[in-house]
C-alpha positions in Angstrom: 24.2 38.9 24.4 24.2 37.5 20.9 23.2 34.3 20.2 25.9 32.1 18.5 25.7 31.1 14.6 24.7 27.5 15.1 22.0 25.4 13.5 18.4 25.2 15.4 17.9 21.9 14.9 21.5 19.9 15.1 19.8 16.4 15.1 18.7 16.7 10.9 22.8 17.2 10.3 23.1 13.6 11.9 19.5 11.9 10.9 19.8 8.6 8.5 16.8 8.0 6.7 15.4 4.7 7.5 13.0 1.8 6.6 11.4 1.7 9.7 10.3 5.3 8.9 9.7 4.8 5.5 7.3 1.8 6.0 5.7 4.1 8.2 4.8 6.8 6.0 3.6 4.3 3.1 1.5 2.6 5.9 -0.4 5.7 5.8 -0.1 6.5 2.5 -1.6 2.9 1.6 -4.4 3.4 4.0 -5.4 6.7 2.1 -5.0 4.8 -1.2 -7.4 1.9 -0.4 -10.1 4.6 0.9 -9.7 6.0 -2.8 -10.1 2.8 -4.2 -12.8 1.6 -2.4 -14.7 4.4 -4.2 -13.8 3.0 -7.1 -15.1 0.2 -6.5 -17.9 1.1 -4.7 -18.8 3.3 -8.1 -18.1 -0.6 -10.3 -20.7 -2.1 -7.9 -23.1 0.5 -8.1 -22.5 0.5 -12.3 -23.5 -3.2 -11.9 -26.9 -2.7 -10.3 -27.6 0.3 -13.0 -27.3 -2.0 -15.6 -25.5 -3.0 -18.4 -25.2 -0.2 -20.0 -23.7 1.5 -16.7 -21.3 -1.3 -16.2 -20.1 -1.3 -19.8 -18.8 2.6 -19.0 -17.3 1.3 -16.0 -16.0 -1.9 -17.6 -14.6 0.1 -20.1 -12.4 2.7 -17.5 -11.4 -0.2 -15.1 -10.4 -2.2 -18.2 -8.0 0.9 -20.0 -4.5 1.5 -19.0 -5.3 4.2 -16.7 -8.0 1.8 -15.1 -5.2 -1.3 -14.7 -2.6 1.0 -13.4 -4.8 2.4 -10.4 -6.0 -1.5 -9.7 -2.7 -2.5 -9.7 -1.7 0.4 -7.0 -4.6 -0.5 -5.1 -4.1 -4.0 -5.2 -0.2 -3.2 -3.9 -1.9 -1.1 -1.0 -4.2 -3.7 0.0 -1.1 -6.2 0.1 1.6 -3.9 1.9 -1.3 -2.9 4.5 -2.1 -6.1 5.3 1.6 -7.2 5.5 2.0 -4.6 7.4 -0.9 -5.2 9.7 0.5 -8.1 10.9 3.6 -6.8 11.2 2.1 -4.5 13.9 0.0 -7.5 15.2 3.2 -8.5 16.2 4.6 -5.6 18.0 1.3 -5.3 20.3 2.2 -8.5 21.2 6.1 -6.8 22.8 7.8 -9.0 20.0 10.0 -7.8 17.2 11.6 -4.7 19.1 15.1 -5.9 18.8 16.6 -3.8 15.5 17.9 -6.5 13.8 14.2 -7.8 14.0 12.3 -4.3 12.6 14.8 -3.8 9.6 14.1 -7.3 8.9 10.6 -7.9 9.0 10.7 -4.5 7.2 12.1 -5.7 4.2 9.8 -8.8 4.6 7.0 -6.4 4.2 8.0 -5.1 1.3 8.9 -8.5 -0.2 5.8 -9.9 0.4 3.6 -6.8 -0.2 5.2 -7.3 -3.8 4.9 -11.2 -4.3 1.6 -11.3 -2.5 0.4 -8.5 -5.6 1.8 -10.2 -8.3 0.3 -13.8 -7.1 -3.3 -12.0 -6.9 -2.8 -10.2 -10.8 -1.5 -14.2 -11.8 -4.2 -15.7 -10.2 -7.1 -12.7 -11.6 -5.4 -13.2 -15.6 -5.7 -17.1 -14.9 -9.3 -16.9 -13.7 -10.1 -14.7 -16.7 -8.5 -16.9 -19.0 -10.7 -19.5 -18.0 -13.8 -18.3 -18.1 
């Protein structure tokens, strides 16, 4: 008996992409990111106690375009994973299940993983500027 032309998997005709899942896969992402960058910084700390030599090399990559960009990454990771920590802080708790309540803590995640980076780059340029 032949088997009828249909699709094997009818539920990706009828799937909506989604926050919820989107959140979910740059949770991980952002978790991966700040391992990377913790070697990075790990590697500015060790540059430190090498010397100053050492630390000038260093200074000098963190400090280029290249170096701001992958700080500025890093320092979006460390604010959306946190954000998004308590987020799921929450939900162990059993609150925030409703969907009204997960698309919109979602987008609160994302609003404050973006305000919370650009406070800590305002607050770092102000801190520079007054030393």
């Amino acid at each position: 008996m032949a088997q009828p032309d249909r699709p094997l998997s009818p539920h990706l005709q009828v799937y909506r992409w989604q926050i919820t899942n989107t959140l979910s896969i740059l949770h991980r992402l952002t978790g991966v990111a700040l391992g990377a960058g913790t070697l990075l910084m790990a590697y500015w700390l060790i540059a430190i106690a090498a010397g100053p030599e050492a630390f000038a090399t260093a200074q000098g990559f963190v400090g280029s375009i290249v170096g701001r960009i992958i700080l500025l990454g890093f320092t979006f990771a460390l604010a959306f994973h946190f954000s998004n920590g308590i987020r799921h802080l929450f939900w162990d708790s059993g609150r925030g299940f409703e969907l009204s309540a997960v698309h919109t803590s979602g987008w609160i995640v994302v609003i404050a993983s973006a305000i919370l980076t650009l406070a800590i780059w305002i607050l770092g340029y102000a801190v520079r500027g007054a030393l």
